[in-house]
Structure formats: structure tokens, C-alpha cells
C-alpha positions in Angstrom: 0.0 0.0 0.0 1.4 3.4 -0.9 -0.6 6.2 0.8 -1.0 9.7 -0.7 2.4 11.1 -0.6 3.8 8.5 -2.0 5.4 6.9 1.0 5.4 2.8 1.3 2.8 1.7 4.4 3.5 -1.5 4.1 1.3 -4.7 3.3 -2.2 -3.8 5.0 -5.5 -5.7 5.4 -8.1 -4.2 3.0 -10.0 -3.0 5.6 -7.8 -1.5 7.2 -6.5 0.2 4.3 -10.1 1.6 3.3 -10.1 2.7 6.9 -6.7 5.1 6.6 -8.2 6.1 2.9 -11.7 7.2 4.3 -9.7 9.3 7.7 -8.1 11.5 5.3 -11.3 11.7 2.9 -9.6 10.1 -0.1 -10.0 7.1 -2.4 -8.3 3.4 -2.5 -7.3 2.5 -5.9 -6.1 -0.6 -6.6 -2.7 0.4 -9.1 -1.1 -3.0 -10.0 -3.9 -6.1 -9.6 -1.6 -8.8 -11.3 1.4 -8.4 -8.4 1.2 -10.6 -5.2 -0.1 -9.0 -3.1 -1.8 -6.0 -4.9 -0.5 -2.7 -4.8 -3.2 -0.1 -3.9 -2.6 3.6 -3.5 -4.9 6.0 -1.7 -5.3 9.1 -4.2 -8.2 11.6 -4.9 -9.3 9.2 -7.8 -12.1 11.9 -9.4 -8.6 14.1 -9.2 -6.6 11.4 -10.9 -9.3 11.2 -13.5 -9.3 14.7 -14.6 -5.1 14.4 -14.9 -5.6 11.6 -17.4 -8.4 12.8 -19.5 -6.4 16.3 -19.3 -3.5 14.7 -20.7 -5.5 13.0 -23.2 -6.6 15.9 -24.5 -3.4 17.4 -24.9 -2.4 14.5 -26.8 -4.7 13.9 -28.6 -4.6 17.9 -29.7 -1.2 17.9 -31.2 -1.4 15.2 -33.1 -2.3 15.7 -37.0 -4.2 13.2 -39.0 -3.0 13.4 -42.6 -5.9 13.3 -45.0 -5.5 12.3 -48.6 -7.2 15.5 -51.2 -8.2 14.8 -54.3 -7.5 17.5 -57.4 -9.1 17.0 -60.3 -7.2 18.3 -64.0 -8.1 17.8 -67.5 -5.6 17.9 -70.4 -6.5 20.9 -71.7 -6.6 23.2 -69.2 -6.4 26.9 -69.2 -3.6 29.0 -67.3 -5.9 30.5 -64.5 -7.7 27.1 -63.8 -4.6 25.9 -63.6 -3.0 28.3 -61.4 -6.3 28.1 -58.9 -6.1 24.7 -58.6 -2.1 24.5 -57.7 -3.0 27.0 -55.0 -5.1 24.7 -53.7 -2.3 21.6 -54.0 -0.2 23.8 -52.1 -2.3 24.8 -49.6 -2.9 21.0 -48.9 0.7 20.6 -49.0 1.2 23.5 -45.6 -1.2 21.8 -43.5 0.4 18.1 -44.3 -1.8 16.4 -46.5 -1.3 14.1 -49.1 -3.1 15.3 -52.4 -3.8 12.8 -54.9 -4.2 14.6 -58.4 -6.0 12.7 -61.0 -6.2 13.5 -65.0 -9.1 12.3 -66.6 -8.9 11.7 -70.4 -12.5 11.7 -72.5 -12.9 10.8 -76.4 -9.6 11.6 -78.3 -7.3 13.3 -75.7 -7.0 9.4 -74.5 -5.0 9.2 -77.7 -2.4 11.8 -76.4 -1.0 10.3 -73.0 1.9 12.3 -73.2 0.2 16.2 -72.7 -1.0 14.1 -69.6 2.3 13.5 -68.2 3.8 16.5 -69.2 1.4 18.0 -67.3 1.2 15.8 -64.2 5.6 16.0 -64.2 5.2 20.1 -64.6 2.6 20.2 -60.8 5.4 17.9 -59.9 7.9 20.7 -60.3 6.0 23.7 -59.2 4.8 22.3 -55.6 8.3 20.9 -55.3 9.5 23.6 -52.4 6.3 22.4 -50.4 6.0 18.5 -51.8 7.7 15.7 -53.4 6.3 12.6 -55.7 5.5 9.5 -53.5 4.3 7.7 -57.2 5.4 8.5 -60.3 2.4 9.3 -62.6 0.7 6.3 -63.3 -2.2 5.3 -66.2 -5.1 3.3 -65.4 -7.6 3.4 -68.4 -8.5 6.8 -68.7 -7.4 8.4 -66.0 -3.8 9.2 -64.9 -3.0 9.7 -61.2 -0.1 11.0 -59.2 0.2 11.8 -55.0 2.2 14.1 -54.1 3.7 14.0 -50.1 4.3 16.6 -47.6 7.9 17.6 -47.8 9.2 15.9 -44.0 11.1 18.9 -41.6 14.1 17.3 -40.5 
């Protein structure tokens, strides 16, 4: 049994241990239940609770989740479209997301692959201070698709 300062009482009957526990108005908690004998410690335990669900919190606050973002392009797509939607990759890109951009190809243009990559290899380079290629464009039927990562802080 440990008592609230952290001082060792010894090995105690339980109740006598509830009995110091309710004379200074605090809780028995049982700490470590698979030692012989169990340790118990007498603590404020709604006190204890708030500490953890505090910390918790905090932890659980500075943590990001990284969400993948989808941006869509065609092959033939005009210079302010184009620069609006690279604003966007790169604002995806400052809060750490992974963006996936797609290109989606419809009638002929699927006969002309190669605007497709030059396009998906030129995003490549203008995001490149903020992001780098995790996969190299790749095409699946019509569509081509490329995700770009969060450049890492070292």
C-alpha cells in the first residue's frame, strides 16, 4: 500500500487500508492487480481522473491526422484554372496532406498520353519547395494519377 504522498505503508488488510483512505477523505485504488499482493494507492481518484483525460486531450490535440485530397485536371486546361487549382495543392501541402491529383482523359485526348504526363511532371515541379512525388504518374484506363507527399522537416 502506498498512501498519498507517496510513501510505502506496508502490506495492509483491505480494511484497514479503506479505513486510513476514508480518515483522510480520499480514495483506495487498486494500481497494480496482477502483483502478489496488490499494490493499492490512496489518491483523490475523481482528481486522478481529470489528470488523465487532461493529458489525453493534450495529446490527442497535437497530433495531425494526414488526409488524402483529391485534385481534379483535365488535359486541356487553361492557365488560370490551372493556377487556382495548384493554389489549392499547395495549400494541402502546408497543412500536411497528401493530395492525390488525377487527370481524366474523355474521347480523343485518351490518344495523347503524353500532354497528360507532361502536365502531371510540370505540378510535380511547381509544388516541389512544399511536396515531393510518393508515385510517379501512373495510367489506369482513362485516368492518370499521381500523389504528391508533404515535404518531412528534418
Amino acid at each position: 500500500m502506498v498512501d498519498d504522498e507517496g510513501a510505502q505503508l506496508g502490506v495492509k488488510e483491505i480494511r484497514e487500508a479503506v479505513a486510513i483512505a476514508k480518515e483522510k477523505g480520499l480514495d483506495l485504488v487498486e494500481v497494480a492487480s496482477k502483483v502478489d499482493p496488490p499494490v493499492c494507492r490512496i489518491m483523490d481518484y475523481s482528481k486522478y481522473k481529470y489528470e488523465q483525460e487532461k493529458k489525453h486531450k493534450l495529446a490527442k490535440k497535437k497530433q495531425h491526422i494526414t488526409h488524402v485530397k483529391e485534385i481534379r485536371f483535365k488535359p486541356k486546361i487553361e492557365a488560370h484554372d490551372y493556377q487556382v487549382k495548384l493554389k489549392h495543392i499547395k495549400e494541402f501541402l502546408e497543412i500536411k496532406d497528401r493530395v492525390r491529383v488525377s487527370l481524366r482523359f474523355r474521347g480523343r485526348e485518351n490518344a495523347h498520353k503524353e500532354i497528360g504526363m507532361e502536365l502531371l511532371n510540370r505540378i510535380a515541379k511547381d509544388v516541389s519547395g512544399l511536396g515531393e512525388m510518393e508515385s510517379p504518374p501512373q495510367a489506369m484506363g482513362r485516368t492518370m494519377t499521381m500523389t504528391l507527399l508533404p515535404k518531412t522537416e528534418k
